[in-house]
C-alpha positions as a Markdown table, in Angstrom:
| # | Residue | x | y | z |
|---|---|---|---|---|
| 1 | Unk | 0.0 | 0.0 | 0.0 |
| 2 | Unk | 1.3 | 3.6 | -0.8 |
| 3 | Unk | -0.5 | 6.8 | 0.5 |
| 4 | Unk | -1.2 | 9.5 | -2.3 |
| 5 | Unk | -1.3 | 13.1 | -1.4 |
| 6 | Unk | -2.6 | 15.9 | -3.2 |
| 7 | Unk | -3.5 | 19.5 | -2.8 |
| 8 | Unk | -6.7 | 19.8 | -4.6 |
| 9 | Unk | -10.1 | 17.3 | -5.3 |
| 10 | Unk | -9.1 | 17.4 | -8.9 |
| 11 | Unk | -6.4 | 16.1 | -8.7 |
| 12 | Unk | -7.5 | 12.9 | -7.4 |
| 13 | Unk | -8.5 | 9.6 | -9.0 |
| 14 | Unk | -12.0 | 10.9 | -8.8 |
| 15 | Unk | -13.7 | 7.7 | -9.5 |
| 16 | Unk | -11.8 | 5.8 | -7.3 |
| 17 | Unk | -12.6 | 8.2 | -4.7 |
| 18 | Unk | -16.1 | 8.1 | -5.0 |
| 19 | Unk | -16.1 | 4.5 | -5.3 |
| 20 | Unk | -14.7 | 4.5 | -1.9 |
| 21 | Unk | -17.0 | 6.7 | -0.2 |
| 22 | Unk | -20.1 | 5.2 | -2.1 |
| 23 | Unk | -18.8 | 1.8 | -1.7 |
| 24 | Unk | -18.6 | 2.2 | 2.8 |
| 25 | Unk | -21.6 | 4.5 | 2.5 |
| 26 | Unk | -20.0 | 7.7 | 4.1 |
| 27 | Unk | -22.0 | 10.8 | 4.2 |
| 28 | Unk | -22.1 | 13.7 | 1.8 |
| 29 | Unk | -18.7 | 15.5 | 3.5 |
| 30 | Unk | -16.7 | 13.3 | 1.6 |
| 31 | Unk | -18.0 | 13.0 | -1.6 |
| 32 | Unk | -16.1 | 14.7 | -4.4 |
| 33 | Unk | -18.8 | 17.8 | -4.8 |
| 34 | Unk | -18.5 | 18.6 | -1.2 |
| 35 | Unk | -15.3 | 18.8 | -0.9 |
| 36 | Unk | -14.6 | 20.8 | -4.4 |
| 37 | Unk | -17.2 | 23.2 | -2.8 |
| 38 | Unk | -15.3 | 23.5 | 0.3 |
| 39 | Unk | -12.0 | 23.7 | -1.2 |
| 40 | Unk | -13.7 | 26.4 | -3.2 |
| 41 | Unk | -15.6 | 28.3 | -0.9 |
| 42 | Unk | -14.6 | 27.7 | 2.7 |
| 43 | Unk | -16.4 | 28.6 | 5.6 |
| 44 | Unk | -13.4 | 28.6 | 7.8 |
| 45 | Unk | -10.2 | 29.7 | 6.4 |
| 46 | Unk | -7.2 | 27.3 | 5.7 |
| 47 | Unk | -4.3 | 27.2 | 4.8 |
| 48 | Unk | -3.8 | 24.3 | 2.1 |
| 49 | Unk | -6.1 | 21.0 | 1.9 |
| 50 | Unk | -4.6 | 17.3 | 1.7 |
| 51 | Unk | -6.6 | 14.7 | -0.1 |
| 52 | Unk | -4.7 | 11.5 | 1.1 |
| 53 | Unk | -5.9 | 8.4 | -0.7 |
| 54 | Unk | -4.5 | 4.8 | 0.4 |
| 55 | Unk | -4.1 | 3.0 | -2.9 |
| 56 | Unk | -3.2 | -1.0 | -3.1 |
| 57 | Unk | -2.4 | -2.9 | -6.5 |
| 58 | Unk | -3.3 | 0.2 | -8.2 |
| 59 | Unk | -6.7 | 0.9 | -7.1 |
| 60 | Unk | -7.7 | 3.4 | -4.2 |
| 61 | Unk | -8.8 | 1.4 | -0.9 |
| 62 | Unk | -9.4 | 4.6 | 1.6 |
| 63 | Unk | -9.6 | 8.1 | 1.5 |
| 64 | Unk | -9.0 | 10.8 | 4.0 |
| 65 | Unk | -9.5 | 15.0 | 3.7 |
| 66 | Unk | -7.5 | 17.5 | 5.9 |
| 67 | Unk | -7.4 | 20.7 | 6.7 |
| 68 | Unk | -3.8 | 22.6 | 7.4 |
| 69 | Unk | -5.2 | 25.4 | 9.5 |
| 70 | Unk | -2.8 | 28.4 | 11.0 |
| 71 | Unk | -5.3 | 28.4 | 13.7 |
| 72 | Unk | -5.7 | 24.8 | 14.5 |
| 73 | Unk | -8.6 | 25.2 | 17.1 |
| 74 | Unk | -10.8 | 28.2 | 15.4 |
| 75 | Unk | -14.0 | 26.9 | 18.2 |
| 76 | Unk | -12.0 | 26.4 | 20.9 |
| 77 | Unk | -13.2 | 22.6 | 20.5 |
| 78 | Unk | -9.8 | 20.7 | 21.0 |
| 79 | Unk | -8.7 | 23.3 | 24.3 |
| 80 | Unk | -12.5 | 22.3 | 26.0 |
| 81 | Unk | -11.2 | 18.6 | 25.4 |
| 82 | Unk | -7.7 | 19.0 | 27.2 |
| 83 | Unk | -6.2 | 18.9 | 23.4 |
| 84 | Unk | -4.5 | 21.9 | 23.4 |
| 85 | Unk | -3.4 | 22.8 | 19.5 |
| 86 | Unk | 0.1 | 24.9 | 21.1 |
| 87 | Unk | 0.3 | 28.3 | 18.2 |
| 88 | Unk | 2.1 | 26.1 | 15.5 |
| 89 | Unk | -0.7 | 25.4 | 12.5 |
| 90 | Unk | -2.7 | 22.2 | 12.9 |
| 91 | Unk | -3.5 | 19.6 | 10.1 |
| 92 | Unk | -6.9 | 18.1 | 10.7 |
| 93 | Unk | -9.4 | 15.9 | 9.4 |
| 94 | Unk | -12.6 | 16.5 | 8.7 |
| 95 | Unk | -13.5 | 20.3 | 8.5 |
| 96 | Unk | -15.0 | 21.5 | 11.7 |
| 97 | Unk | -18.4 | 21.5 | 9.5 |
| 98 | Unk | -18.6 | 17.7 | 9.3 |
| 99 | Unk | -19.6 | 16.0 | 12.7 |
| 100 | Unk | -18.7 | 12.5 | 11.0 |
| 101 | Unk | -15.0 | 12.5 | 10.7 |
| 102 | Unk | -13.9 | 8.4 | 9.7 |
| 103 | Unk | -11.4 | 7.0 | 7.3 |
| 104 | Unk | -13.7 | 6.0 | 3.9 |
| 105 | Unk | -12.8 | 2.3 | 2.7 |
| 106 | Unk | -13.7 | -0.6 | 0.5 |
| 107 | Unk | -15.4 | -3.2 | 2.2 |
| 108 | Unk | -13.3 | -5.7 | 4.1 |
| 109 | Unk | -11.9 | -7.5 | 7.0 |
| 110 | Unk | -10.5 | -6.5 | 10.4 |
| 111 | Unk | -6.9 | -7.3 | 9.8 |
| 112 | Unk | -7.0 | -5.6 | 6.4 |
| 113 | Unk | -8.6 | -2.6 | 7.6 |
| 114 | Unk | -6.3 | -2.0 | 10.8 |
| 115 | Unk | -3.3 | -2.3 | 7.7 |
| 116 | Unk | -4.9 | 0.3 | 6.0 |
| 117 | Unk | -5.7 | 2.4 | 8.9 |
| 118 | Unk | -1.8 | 2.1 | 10.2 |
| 119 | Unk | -0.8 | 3.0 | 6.7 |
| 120 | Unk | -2.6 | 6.1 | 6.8 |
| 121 | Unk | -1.9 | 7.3 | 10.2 |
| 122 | Unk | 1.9 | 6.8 | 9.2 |
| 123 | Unk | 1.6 | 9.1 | 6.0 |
| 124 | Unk | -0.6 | 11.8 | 8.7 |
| 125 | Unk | 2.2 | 12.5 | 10.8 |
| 126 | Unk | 4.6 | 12.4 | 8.2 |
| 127 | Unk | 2.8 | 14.8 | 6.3 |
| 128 | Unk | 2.5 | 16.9 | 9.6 |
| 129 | Unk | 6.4 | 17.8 | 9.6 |
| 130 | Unk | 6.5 | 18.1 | 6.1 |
| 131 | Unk | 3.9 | 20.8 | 6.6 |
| 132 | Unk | 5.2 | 22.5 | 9.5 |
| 133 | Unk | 2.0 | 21.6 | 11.1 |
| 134 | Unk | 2.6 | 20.9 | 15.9 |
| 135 | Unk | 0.0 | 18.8 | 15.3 |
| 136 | Unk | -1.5 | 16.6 | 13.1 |
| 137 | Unk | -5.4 | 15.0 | 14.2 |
| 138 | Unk | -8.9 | 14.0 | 13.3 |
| 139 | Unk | -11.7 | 15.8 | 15.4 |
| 140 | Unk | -15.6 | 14.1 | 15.8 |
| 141 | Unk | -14.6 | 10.4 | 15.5 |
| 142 | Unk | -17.4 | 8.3 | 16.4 |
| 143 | Unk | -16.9 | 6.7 | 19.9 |
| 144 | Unk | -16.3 | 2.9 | 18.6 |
| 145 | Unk | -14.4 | 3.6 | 15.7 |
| 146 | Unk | -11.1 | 1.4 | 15.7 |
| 147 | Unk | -9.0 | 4.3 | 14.6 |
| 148 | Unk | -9.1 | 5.8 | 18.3 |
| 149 | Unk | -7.9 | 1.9 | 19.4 |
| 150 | Unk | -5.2 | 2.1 | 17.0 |
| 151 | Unk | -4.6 | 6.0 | 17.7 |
| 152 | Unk | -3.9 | 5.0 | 21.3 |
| 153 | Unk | -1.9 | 2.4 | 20.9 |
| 154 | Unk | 0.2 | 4.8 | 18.9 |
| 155 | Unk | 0.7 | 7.0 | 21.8 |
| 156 | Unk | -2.1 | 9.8 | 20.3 |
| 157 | Unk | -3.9 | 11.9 | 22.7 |
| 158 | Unk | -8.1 | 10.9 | 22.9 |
| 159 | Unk | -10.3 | 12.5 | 24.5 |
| 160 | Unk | -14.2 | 13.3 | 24.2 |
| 161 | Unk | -14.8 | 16.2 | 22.1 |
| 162 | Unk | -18.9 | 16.5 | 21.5 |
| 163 | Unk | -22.2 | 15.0 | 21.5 |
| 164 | Unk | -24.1 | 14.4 | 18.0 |
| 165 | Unk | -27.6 | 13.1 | 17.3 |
| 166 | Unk | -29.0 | 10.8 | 15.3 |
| 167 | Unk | -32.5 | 9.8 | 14.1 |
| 168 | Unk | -33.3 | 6.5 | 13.0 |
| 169 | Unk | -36.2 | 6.0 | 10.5 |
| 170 | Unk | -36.4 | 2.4 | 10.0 |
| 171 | Unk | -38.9 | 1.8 | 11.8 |
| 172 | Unk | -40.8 | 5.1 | 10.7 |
| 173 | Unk | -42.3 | 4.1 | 7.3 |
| 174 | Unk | -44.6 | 7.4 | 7.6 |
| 175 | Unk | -44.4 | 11.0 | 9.4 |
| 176 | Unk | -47.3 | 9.5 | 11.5 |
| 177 | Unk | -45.3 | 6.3 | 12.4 |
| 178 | Unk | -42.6 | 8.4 | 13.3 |
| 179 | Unk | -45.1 | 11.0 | 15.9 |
| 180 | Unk | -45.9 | 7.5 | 17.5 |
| 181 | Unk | -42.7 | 7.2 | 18.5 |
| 182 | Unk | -42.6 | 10.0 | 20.6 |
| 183 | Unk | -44.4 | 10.6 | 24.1 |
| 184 | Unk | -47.7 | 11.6 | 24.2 |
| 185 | Unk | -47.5 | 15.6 | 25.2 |
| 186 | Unk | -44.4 | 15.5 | 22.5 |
| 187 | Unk | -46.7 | 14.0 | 19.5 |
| 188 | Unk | -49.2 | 16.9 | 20.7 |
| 189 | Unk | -47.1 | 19.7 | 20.1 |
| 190 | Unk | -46.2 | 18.8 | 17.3 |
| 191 | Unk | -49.7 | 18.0 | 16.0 |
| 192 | Unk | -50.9 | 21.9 | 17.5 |
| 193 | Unk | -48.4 | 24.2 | 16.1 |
| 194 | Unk | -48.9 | 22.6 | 12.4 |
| 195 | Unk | -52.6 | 22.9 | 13.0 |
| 196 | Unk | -51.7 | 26.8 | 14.5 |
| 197 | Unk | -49.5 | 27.3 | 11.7 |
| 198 | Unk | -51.8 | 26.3 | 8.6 |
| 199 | Unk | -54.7 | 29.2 | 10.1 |
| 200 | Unk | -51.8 | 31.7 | 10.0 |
| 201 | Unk | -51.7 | 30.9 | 6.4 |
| 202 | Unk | -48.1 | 29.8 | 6.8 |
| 203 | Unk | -46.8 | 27.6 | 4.3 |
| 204 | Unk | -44.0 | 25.0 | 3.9 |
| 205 | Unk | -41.5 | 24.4 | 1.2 |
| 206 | Unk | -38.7 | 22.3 | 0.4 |
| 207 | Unk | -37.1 | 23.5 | -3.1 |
| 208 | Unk | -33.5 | 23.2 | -4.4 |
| 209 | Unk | -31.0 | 26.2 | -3.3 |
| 210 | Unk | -31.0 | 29.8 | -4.9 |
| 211 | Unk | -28.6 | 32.7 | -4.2 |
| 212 | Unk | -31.5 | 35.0 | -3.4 |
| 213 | Unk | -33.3 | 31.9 | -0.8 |
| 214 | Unk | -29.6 | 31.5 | 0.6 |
| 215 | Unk | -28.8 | 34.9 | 1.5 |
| 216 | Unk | -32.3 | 34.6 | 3.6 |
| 217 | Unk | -31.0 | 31.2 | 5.2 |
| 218 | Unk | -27.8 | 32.7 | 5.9 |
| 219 | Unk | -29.3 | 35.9 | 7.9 |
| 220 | Unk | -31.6 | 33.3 | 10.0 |
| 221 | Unk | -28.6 | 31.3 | 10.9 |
| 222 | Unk | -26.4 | 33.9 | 11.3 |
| 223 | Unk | -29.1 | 35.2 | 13.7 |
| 224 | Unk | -29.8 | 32.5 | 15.7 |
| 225 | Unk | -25.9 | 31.3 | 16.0 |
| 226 | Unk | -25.3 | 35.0 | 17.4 |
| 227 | Unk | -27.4 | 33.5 | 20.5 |
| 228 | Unk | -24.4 | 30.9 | 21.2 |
| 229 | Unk | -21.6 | 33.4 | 19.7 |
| 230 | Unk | -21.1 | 31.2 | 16.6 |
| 231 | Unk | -22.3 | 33.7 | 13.8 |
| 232 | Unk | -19.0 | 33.7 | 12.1 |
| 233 | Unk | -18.9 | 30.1 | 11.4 |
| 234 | Unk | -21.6 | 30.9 | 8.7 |
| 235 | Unk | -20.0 | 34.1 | 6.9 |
| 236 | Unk | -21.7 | 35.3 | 3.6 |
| 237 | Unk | -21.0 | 35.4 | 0.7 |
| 238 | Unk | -18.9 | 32.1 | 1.3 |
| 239 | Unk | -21.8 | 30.3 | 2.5 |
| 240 | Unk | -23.9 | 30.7 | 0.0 |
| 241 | Unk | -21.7 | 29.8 | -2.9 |
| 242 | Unk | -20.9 | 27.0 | -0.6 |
| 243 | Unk | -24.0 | 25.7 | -0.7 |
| 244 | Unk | -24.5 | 26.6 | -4.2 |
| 245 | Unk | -21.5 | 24.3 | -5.2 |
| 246 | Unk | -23.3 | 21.3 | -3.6 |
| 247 | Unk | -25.9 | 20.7 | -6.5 |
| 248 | Unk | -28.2 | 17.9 | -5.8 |
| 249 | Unk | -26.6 | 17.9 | -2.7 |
| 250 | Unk | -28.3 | 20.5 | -0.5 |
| 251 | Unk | -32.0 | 21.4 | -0.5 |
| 252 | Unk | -33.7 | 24.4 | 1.0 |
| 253 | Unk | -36.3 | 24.4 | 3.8 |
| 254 | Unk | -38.9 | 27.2 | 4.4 |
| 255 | Unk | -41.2 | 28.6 | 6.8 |
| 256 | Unk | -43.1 | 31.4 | 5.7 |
| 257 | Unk | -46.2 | 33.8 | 6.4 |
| 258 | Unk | -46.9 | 35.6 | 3.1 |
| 259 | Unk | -43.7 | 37.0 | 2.3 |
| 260 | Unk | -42.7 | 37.1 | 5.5 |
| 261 | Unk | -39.4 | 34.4 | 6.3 |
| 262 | Unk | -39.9 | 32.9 | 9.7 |
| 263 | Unk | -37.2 | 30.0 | 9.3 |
| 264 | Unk | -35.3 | 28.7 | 7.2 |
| 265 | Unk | -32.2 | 25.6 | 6.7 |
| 266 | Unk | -30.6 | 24.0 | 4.4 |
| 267 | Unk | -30.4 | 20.8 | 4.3 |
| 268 | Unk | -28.1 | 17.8 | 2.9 |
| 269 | Unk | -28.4 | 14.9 | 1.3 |
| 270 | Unk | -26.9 | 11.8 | 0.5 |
| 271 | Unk | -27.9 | 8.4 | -0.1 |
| 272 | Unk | -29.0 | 6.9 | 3.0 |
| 273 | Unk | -29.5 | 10.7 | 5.2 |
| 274 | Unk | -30.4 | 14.1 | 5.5 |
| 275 | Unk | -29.0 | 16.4 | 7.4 |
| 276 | Unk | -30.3 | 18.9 | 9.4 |
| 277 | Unk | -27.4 | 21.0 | 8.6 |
| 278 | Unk | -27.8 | 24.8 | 9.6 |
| 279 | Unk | -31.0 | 27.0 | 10.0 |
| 280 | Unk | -32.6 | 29.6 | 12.2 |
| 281 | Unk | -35.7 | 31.6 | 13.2 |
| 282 | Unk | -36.8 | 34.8 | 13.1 |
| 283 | Unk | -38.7 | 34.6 | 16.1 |
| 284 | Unk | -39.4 | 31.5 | 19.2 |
| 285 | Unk | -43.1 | 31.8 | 19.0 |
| 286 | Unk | -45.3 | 33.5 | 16.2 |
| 287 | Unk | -49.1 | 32.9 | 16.3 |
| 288 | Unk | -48.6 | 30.7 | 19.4 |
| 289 | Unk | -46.9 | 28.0 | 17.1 |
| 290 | Unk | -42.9 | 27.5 | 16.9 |
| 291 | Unk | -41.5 | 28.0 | 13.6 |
| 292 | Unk | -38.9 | 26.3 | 14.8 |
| 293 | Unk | -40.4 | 22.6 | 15.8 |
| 294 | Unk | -42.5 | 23.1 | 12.0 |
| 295 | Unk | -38.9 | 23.4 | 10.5 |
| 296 | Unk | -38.0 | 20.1 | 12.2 |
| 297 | Unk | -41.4 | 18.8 | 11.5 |
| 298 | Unk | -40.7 | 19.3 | 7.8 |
| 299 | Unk | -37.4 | 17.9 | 7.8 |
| 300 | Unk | -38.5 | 14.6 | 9.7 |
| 301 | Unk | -41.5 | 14.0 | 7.0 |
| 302 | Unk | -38.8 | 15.3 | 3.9 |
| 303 | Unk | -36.9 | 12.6 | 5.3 |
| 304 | Unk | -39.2 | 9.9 | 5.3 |
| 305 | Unk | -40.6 | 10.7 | 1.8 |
| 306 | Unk | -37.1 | 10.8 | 0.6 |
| 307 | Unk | -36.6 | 7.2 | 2.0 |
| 308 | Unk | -33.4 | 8.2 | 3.8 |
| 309 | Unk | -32.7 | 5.4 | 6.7 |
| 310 | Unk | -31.1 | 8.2 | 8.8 |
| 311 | Unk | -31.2 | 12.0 | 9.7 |
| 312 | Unk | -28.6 | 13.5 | 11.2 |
| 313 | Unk | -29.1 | 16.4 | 14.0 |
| 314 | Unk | -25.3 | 17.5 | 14.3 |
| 315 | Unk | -24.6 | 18.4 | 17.4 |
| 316 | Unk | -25.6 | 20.1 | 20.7 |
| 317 | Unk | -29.1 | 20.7 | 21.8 |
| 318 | Unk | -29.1 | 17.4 | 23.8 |
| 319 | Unk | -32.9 | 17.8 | 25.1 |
| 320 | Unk | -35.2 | 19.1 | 22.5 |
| 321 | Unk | -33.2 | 16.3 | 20.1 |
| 322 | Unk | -33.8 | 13.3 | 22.4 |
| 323 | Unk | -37.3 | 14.7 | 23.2 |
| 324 | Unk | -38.0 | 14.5 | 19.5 |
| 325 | Unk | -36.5 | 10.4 | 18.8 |
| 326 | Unk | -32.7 | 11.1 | 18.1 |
| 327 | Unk | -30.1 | 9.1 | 20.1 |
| 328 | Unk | -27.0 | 10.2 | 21.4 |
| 329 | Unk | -23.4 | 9.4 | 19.5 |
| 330 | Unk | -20.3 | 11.0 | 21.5 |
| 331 | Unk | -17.6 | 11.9 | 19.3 |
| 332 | Unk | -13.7 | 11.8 | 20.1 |
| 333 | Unk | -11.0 | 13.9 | 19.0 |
| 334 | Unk | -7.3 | 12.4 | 18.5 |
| 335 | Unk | -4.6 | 14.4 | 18.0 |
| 336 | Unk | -1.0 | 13.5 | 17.7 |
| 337 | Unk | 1.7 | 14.9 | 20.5 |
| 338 | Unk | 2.3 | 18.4 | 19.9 |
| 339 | Unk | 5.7 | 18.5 | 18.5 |
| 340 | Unk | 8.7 | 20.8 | 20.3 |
């Protein structure tokens, strides 16, 4: 096996890469659109991207995208952990935008992947001195990944980062046997603000992304991140062309009273999920309905329709998310030592 680097999507074996990521069913943050959209249009600045892609008898087995950053710890997520970043650049995998950070790979067994795993976390900290980088890492690992086993063992530092949230719709063929799922006084809410909503005359649209609907999205997240001091994570005009980059990718969710916007997200999508990715509201209550919980409403019953298996809440928010089905899935960081 031999580890490939390069410092744009492009100049990848595209179809090999996408074979991979289709192939072990990742999500949309490492398919080739997503990342030509990021490399493109980044919502947090960096300073080069690596594409590393394990190939073996001349095919490519995994994939892996990082971020060299001059300010390794933008959010202050790593320090919170006890992984300190030190004021050397950081190289990091995924982008602090994907709350799914694993190694893509072709189907196979234990021994194989821990091989290809080893390989790769070989070429990382190599790469790291080549770079210049104190550090080299991947941050939101999902807790029983074996790439934190095999990061320990390595002498890496682990350590809890973040909480995300999952739904699971298997067993929610329809909106209604997804409200069943959920306690009684939930399901009612739920039930009163649509019925609330629809004599306001509000309406309800999904519809693919325009720069115009974007700009709207953007000022509702913006405004509603501002709450938690994160409003810079979503800076225009980046994020829209972002989002316009993503094609088939990203959808648009609405809320509105006439031409008033009350919220708005966009939404992602790949084969087996769709994300809740970023939105806001206006207002908390309007008409004694929440635009917000007919935004997740909306979402929940897209999701269904779609016939996704999955949707995936991103982080934070612990209560309202469990109150409404999703599950819990900590996430671990691993970094390597910071170098002197």
């Amino acid at each position: 096996m031999q580890v490939v680097v390069t410092g744009s999507i492009d100049g990848t074996d595209l179809d090999g890469w996408a074979r991979v990521v289709a192939a072990d069913a990742a999500p949309v943050h490492y398919t080739p659109a997503y990342l030509r959209a990021y490399q493109e249009h980044p919502l947090s600045p960096y300073t080069a991207v690596r594409y590393l892609t394990v190939v073996q008898d001349g095919r490519p087995v995994a994939v892996l995208p990082c971020y060299l950053q001059q300010q390794g710890d933008p959010y202050g997520a790593l320090a919170g952990a006890g992984l300190p970043t030190g004021d050397r650049p950081a190289l990091l995998g995924h982008s602090w935008y994907c709350y799914d950070t694993r190694v893509p790979m072709l189907p196979t067994g234990a021994e194989q992947r821990e091989a290809v795993l080893e390989v790769l976390l070989d070429a990382l900290e190599k790469l790291r001195i080549a770079e210049g980088a104190g550090v080299a890492g991947l941050v939101n690992v999902a807790e029983h990944d074996p790439l934190l086993a095999l990061a320990r063992r390595r002498g890496w530092r682990v350590a809890p980062i973040v909480d995300r949230y999952q739904l699971p719709l298997q067993a929610a063929p329809t909106y209604e046997s997804y409200l069943m799922t959920l306690g009684t006084r939930t399901r009612r809410t739920l039930r009163q603000y649509a019925r609330r909503a629809e004599e306001a005359g509000v309406t309800l649209t999904i519809e693919a992304p325009t720069p115009a609907r974007l700009a709207s999205v953007c000022a509702l997240t913006r405004l509603t991140a501002a709450k938690y001091g994160s409003a810079d994570m979503y800076p225009e005009p980046a994020f829209t062309d972002f989002v316009m980059g993503l094609g088939e990718h990203a959808r648009v969710a609405r809320v509105d009273q006439g031409d008033r916007p009350l919220a708005a997200a966009v939404l992602l999508l790949d084969e087996q999920r769709l994300h809740m990715w970023v939105g806001g509201a206006a207002e908390a209550t309007v008409d004694r309905f929440s635009p917000n919980y007919l935004l997740w409403a909306m979402e929940i019953r897209a999701a269904i329709e779609l016939g996704k298996s999955w949707v995936e809440g991103g982080r934070s928010n612990r209560t309202m998310k469990e109150r409404y089905g999703m599950r819990q899935l900590p996430l671990y960081a691993c970094v390597t030592a910071e170098a002197p």
